[in-house]
KEKEKOL-783821 format. One record per atom (N, C-alpha, C): x, y, z; atom name. Coordinates in Angstrom, 2 decimals. Example, Ala and Ser with C-alpha at 12.3 -4.5 7.8 and 13.67 -1.06 7.14 Angstrom:
<pts>
+---------+---------+---------+----+
!    east !   north !      up ! at !
+---------+---------+---------+----+
!   13.19 !   -5.69 !    7.80 !  N !
!   12.30 !   -4.50 !    7.80 ! CA !
!   13.20 !   -3.30 !    7.80 !  C !
!   12.85 !   -2.25 !    7.08 !  N !
!   13.67 !   -1.06 !    7.14 ! CA !
!   12.90 !    0.03 !    7.87 !  C !
+---------+---------+---------+----+
</pts>
This chain:
<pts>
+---------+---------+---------+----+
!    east !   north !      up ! at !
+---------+---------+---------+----+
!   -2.51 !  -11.86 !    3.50 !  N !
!   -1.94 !  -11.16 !    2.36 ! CA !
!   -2.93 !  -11.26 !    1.21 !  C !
!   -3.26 !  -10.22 !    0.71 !  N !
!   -4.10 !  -10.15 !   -0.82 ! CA !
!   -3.09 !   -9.52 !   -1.76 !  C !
!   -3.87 !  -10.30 !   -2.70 !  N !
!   -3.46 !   -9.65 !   -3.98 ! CA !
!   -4.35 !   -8.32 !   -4.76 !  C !
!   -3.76 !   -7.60 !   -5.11 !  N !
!   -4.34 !   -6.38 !   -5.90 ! CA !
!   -4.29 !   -6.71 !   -7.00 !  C !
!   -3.14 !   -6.18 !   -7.91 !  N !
!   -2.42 !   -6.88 !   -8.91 ! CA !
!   -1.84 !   -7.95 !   -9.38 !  C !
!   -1.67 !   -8.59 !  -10.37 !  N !
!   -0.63 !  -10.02 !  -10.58 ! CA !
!    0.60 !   -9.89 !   -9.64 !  C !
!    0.99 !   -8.25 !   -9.69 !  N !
!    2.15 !   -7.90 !   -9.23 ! CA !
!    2.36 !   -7.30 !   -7.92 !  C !
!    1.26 !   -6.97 !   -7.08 !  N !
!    1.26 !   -6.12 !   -5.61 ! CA !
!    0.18 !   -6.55 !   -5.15 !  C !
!    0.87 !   -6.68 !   -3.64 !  N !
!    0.37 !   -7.22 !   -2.81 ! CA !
!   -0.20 !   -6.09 !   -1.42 !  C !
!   -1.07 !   -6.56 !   -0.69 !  N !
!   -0.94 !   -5.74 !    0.59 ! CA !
!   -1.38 !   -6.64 !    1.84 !  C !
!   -0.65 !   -6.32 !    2.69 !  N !
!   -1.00 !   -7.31 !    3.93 ! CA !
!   -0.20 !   -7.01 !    5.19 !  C !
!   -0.01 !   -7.50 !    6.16 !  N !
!    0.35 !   -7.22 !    7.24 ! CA !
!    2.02 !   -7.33 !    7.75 !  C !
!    2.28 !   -6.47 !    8.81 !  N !
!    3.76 !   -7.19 !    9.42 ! CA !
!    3.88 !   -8.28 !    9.86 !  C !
!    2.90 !   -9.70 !    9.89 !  N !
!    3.20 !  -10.40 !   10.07 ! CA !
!    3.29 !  -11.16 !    8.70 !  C !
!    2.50 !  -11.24 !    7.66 !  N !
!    3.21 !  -11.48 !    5.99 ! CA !
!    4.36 !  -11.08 !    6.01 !  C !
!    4.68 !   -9.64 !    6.09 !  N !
!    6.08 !   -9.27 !    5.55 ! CA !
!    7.12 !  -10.47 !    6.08 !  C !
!    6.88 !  -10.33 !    7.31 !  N !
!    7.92 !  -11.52 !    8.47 ! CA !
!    7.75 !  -12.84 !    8.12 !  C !
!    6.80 !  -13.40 !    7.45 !  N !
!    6.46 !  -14.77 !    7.02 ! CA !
!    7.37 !  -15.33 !    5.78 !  C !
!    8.27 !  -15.80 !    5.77 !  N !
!    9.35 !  -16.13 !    4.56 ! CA !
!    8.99 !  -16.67 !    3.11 !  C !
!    8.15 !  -17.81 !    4.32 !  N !
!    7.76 !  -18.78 !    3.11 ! CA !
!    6.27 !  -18.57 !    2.56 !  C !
!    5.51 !  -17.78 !    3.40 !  N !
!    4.51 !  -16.80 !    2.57 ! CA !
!    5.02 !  -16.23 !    1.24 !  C !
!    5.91 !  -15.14 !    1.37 !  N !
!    6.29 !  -14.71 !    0.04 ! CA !
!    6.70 !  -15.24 !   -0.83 !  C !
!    8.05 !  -16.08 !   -0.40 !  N !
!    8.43 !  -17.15 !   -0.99 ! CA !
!    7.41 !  -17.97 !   -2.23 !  C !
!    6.15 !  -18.42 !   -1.35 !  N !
!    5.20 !  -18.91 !   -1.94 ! CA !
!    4.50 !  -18.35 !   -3.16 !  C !
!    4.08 !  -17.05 !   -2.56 !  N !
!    3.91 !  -16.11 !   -3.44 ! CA !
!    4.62 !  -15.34 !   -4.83 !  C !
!    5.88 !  -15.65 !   -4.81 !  N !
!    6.30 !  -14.97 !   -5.63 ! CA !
!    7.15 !  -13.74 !   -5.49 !  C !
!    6.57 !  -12.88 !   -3.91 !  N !
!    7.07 !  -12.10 !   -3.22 ! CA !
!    8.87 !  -11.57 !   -3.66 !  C !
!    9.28 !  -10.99 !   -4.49 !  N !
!   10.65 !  -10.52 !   -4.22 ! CA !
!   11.17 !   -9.37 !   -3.63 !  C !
!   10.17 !   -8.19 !   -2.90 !  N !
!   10.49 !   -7.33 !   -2.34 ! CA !
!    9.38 !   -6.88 !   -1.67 !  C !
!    9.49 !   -6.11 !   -0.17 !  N !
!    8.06 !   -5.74 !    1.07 ! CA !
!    8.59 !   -4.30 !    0.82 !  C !
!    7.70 !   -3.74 !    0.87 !  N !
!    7.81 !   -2.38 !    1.84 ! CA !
!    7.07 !   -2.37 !    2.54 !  C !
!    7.70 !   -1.98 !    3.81 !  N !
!    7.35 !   -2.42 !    5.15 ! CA !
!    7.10 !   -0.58 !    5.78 !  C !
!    5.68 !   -0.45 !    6.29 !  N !
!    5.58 !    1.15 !    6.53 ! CA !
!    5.27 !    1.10 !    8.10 !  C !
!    5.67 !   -0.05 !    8.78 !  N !
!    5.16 !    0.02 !   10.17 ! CA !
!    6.34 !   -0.49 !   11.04 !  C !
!    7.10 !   -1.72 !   10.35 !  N !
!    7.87 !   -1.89 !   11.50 ! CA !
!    9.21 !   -2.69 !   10.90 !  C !
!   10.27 !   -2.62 !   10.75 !  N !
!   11.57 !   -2.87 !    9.77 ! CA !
!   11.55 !   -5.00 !    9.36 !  C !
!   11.62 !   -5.55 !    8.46 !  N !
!   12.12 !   -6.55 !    8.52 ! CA !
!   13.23 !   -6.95 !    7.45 !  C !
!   13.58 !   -8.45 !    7.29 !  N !
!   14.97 !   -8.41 !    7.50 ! CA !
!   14.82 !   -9.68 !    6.64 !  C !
!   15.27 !   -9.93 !    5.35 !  N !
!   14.84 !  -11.47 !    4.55 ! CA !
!   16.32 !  -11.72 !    3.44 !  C !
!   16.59 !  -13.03 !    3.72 !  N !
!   18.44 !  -13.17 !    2.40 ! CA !
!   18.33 !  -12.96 !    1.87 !  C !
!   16.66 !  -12.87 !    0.80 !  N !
!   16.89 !  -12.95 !   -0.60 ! CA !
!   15.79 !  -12.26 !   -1.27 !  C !
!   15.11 !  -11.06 !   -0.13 !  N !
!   14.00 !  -10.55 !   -0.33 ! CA !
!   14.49 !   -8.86 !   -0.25 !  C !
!   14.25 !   -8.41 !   -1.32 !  N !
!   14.46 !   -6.79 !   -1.29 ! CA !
!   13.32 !   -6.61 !   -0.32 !  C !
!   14.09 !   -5.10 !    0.60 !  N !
!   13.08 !   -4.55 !    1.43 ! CA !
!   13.63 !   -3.20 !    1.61 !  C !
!   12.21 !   -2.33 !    1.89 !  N !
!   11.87 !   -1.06 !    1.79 ! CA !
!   11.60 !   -0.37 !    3.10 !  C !
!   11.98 !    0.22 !    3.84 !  N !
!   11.32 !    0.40 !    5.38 ! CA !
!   10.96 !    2.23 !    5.64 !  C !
!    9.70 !    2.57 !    5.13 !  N !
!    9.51 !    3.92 !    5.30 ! CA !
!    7.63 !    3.78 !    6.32 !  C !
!    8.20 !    4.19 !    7.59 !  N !
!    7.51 !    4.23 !    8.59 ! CA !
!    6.69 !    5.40 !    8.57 !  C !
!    5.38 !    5.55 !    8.74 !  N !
!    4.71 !    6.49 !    8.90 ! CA !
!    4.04 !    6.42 !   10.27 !  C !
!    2.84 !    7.16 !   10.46 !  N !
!    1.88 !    6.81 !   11.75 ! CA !
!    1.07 !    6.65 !   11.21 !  C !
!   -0.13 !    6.14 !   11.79 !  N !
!   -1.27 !    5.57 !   11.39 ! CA !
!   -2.20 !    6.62 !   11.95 !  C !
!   -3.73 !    7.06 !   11.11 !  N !
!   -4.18 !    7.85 !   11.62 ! CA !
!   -3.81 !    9.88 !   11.59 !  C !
!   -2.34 !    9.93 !   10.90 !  N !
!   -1.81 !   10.80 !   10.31 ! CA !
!   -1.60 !   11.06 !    9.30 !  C !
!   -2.07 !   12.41 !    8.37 !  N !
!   -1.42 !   12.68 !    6.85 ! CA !
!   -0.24 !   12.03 !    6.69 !  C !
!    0.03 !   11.29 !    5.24 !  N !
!    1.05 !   10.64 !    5.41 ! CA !
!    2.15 !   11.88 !    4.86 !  C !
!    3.21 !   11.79 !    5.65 !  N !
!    4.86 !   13.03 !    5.08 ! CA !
!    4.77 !   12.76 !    3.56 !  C !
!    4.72 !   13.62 !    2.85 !  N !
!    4.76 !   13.74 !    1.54 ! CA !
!    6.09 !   12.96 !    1.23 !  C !
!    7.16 !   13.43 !    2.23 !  N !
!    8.37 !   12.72 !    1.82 ! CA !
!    8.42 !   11.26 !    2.21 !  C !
!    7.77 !   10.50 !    2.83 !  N !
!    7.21 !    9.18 !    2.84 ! CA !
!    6.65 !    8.30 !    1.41 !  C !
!    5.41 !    9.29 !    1.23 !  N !
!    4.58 !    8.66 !   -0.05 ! CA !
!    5.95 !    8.53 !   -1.26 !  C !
!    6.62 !    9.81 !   -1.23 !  N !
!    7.58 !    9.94 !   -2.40 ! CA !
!    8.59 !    8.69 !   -2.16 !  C !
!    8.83 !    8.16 !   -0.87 !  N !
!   10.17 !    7.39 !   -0.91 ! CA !
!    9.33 !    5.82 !   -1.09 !  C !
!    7.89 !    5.96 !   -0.71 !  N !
!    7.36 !    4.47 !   -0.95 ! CA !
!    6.87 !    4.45 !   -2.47 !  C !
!    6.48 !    5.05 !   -2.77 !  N !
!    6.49 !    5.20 !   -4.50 ! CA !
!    7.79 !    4.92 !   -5.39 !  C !
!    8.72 !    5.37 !   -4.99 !  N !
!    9.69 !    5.12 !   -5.57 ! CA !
!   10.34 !    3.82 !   -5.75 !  C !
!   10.08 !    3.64 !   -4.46 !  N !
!   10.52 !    2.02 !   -4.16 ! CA !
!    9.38 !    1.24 !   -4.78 !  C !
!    8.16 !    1.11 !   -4.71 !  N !
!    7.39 !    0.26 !   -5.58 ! CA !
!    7.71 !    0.32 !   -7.04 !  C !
!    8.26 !    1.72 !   -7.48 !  N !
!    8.13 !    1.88 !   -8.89 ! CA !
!    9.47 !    1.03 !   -9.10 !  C !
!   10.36 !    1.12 !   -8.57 !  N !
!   11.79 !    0.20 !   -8.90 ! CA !
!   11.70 !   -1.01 !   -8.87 !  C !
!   10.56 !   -1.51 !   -8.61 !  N !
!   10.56 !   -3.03 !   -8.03 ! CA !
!   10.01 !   -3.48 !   -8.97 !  C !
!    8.64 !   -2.71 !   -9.41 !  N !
!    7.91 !   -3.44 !  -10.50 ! CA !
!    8.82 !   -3.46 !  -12.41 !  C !
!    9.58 !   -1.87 !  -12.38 !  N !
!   10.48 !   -1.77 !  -13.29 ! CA !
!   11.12 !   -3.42 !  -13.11 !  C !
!   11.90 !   -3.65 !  -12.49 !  N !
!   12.46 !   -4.80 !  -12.55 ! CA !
!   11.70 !   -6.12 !  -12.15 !  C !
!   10.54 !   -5.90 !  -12.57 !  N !
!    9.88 !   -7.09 !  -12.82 ! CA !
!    9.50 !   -7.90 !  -11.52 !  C !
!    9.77 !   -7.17 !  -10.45 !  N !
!    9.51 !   -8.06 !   -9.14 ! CA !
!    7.81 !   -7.78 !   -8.33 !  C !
!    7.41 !   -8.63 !   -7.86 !  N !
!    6.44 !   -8.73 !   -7.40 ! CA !
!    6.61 !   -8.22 !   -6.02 !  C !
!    5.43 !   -7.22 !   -5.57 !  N !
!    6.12 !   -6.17 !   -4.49 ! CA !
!    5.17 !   -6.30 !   -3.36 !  C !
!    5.45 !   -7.21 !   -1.92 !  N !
!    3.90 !   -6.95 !   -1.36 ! CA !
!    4.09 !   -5.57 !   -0.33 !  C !
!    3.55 !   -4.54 !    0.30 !  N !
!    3.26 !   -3.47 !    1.00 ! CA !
!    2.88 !   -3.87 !    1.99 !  C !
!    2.65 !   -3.77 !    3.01 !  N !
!    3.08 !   -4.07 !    4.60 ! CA !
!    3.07 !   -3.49 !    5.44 !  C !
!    1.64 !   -2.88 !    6.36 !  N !
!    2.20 !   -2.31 !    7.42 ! CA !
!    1.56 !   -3.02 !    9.02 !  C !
!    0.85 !   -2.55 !    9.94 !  N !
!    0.96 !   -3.39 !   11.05 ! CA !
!   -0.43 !   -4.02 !   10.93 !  C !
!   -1.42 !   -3.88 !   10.21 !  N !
!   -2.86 !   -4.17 !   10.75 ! CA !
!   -2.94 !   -4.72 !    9.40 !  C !
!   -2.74 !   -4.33 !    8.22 !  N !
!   -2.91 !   -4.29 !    6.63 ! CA !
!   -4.27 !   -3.87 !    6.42 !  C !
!   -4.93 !   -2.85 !    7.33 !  N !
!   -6.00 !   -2.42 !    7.45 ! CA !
!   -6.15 !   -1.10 !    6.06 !  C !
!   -5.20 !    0.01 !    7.25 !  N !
!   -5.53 !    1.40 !    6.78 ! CA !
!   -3.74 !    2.03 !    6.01 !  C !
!   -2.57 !    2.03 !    6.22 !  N !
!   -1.74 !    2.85 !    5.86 ! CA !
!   -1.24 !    1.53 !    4.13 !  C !
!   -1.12 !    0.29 !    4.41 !  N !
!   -0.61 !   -0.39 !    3.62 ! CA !
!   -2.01 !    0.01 !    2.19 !  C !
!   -3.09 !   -0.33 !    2.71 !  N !
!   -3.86 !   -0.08 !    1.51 ! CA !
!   -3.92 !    1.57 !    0.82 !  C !
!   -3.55 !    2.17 !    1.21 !  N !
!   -3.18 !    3.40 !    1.58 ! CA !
!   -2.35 !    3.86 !    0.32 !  C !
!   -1.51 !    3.05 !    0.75 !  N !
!   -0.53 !    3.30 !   -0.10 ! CA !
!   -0.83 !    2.29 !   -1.81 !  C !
!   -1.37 !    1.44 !   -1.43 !  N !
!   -1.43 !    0.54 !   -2.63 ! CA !
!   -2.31 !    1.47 !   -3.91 !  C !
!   -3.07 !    2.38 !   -2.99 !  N !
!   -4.17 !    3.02 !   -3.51 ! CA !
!   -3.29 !    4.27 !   -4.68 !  C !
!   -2.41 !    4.58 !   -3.95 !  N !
!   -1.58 !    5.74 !   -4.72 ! CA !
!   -0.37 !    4.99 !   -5.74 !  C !
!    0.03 !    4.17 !   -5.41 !  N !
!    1.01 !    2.94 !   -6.46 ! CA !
!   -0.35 !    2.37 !   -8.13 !  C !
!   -1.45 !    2.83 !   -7.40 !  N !
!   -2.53 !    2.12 !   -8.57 ! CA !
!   -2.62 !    3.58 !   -9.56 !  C !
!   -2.88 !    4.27 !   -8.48 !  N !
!   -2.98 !    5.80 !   -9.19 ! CA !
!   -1.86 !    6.45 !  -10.29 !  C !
!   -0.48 !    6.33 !   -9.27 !  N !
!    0.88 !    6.60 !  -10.20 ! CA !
!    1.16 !    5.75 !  -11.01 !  C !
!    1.41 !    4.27 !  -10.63 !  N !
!    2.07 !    3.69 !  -11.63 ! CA !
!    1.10 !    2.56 !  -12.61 !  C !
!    0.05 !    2.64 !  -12.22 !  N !
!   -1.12 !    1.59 !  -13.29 ! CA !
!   -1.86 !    2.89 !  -13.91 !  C !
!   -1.58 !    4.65 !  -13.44 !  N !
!   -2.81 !    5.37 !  -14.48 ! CA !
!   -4.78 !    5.32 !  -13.74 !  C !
!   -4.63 !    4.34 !  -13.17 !  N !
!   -5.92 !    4.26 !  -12.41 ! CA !
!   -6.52 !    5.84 !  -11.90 !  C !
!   -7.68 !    5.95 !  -12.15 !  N !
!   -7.77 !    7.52 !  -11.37 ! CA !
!   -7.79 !    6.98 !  -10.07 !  C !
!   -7.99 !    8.35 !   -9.03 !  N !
!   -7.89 !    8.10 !   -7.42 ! CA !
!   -9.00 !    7.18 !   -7.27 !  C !
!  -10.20 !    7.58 !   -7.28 !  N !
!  -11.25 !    6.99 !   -6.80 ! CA !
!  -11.68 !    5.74 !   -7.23 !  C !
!  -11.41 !    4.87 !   -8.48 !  N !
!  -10.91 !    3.62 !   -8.88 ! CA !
!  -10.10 !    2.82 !   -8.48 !  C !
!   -9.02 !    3.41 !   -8.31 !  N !
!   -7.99 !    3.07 !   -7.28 ! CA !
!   -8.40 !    2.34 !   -6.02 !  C !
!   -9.19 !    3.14 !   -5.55 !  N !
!   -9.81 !    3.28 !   -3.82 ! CA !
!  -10.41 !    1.61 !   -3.68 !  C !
!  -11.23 !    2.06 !   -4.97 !  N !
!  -12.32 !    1.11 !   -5.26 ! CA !
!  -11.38 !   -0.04 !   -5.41 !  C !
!  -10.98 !   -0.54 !   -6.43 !  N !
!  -10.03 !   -1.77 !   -6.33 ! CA !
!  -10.00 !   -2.01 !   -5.78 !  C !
!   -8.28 !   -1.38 !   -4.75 !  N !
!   -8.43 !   -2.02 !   -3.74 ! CA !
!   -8.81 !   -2.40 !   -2.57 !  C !
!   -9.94 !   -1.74 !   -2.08 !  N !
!  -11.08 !   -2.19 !   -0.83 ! CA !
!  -12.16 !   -3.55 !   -1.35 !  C !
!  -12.08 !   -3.70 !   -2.97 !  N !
!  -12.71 !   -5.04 !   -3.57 ! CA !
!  -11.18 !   -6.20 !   -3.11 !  C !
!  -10.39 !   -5.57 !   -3.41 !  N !
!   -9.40 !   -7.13 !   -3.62 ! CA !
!   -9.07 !   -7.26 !   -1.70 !  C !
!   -8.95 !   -6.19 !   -1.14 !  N !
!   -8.56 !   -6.05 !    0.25 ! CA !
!  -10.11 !   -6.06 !    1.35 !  C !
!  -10.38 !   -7.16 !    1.50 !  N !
!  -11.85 !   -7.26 !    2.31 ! CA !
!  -11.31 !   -6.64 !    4.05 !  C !
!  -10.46 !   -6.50 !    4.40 !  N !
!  -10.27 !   -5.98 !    5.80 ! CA !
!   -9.74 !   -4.07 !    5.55 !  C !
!   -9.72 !   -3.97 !    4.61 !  N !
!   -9.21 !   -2.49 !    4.08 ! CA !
!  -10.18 !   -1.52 !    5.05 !  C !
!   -9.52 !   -0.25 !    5.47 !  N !
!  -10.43 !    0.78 !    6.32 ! CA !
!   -9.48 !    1.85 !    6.21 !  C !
!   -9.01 !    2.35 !    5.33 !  N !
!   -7.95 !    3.62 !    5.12 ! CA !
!   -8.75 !    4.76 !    6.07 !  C !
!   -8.19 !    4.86 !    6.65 !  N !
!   -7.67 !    6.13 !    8.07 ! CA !
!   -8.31 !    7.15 !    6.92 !  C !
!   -9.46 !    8.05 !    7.09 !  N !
!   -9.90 !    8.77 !    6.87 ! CA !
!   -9.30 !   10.33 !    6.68 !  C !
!   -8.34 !   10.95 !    7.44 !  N !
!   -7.17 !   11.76 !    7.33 ! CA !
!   -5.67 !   11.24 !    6.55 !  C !
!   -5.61 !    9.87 !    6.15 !  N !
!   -4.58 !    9.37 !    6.05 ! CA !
!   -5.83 !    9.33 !    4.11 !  C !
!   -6.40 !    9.04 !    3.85 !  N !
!   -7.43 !    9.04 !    2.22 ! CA !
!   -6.89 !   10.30 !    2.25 !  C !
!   -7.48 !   11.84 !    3.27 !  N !
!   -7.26 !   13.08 !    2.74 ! CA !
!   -6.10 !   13.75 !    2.64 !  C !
!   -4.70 !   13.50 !    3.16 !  N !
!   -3.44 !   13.39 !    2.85 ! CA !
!   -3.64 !   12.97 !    1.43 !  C !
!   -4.26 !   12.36 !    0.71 !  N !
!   -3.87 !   11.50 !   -0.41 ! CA !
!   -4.19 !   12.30 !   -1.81 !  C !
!   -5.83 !   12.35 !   -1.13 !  N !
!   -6.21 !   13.57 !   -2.01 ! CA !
!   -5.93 !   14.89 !   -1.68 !  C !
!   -4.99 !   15.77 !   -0.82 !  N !
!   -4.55 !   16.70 !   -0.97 ! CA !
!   -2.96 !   16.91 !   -1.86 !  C !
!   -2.31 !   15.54 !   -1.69 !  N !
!   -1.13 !   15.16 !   -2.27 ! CA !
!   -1.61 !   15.34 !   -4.06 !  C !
!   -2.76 !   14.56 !   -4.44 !  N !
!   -3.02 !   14.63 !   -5.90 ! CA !
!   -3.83 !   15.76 !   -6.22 !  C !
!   -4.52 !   16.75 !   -5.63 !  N !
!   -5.38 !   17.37 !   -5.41 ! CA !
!   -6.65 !   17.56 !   -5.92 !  C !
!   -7.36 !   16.50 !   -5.18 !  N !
!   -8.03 !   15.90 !   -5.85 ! CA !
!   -8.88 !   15.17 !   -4.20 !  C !
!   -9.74 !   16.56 !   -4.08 !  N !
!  -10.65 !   16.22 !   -2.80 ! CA !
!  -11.69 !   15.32 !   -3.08 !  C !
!  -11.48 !   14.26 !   -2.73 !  N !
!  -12.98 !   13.37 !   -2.73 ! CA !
!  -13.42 !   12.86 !   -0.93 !  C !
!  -14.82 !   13.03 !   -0.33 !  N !
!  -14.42 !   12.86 !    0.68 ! CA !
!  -14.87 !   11.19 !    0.57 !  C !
!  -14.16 !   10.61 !    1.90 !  N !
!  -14.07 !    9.31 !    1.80 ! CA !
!  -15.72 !    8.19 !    1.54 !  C !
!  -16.37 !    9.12 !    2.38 !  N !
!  -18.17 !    9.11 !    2.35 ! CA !
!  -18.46 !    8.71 !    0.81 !  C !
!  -17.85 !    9.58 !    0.37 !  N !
!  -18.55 !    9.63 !   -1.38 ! CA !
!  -18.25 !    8.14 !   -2.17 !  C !
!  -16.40 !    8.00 !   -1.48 !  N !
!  -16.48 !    6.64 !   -2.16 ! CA !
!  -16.49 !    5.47 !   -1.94 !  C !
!  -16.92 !    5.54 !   -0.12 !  N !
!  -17.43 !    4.51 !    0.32 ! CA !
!  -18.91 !    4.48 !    1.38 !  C !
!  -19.35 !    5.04 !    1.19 !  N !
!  -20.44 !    5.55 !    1.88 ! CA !
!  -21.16 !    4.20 !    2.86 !  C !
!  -20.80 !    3.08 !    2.62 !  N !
!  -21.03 !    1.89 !    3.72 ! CA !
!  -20.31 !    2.09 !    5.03 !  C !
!  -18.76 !    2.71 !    4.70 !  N !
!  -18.12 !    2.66 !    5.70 ! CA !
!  -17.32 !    2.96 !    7.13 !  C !
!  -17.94 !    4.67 !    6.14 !  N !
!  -17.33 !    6.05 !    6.64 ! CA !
!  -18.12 !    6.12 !    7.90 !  C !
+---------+---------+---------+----+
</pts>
């Protein structure tokens, strides 16, 4: 699990499932985009996408929403999907964009600095920038990795 923010997190389905990870952390709510979990005292979010696919617009909208409610109420939110590779950072990238003001490509940047295993799905970046419209190809803003 890394931290992005004081307040968001991104890391894997096995963090999300880890109790006393979050616990530890501060953790009061996952959204979980890969596989459902289940905590007494932990808000949770479960909007599944595929990996390797544009993400459903109506996805990004229902995981946005849910981050934005979480941080409104002051809770520390970690994101979660199976690898914490490509869809969780993914998403952290567009939560930096909407709700911190970050442009896209700052965004990107962040979090592939705070997330050292980060590799956002290359069609799953251009979903992102077709969603904001706002084509950057992934090359440009990572050109080590593409």
């Amino acid at each position: 699990m890394n931290q992005v923010l004081d307040w968001l997190y991104v890391g894997t389905y096995r963090d999300a499932e880890n109790y006393e990870l979050l616990k530890e952390a501060g953790v009061q709510a996952v959204l979980s985009l890969a596989y459902p979990v289940e905590h007494p005292d932990i808000l949770v979010g479960y909007t599944p996408f595929d990996d390797g696919a544009p993400i459903p617009e109506e996805s990004l909208y229902r995981a946005l929403r849910f981050v934005r409610r979480q941080k409104r109420a002051g809770h520390k939110v970690l994101i979660a999907c199976s690898g914490g590779v490509s869809r969780s950072p993914s998403i952290a990238i567009a939560v930096l964009h909407e709700l911190e003001g970050y442009p896209l490509v700052e965004a990107f940047r962040t979090v592939l600095s705070r997330v050292p295993s980060a590799f956002p799905d290359p069609t799953v970046w251009n979903s992102l920038c077709r969603f904001y419209r706002q084509m950057v190809s992934v090359n440009d803003v990572w050109p080590n990795r593409a």
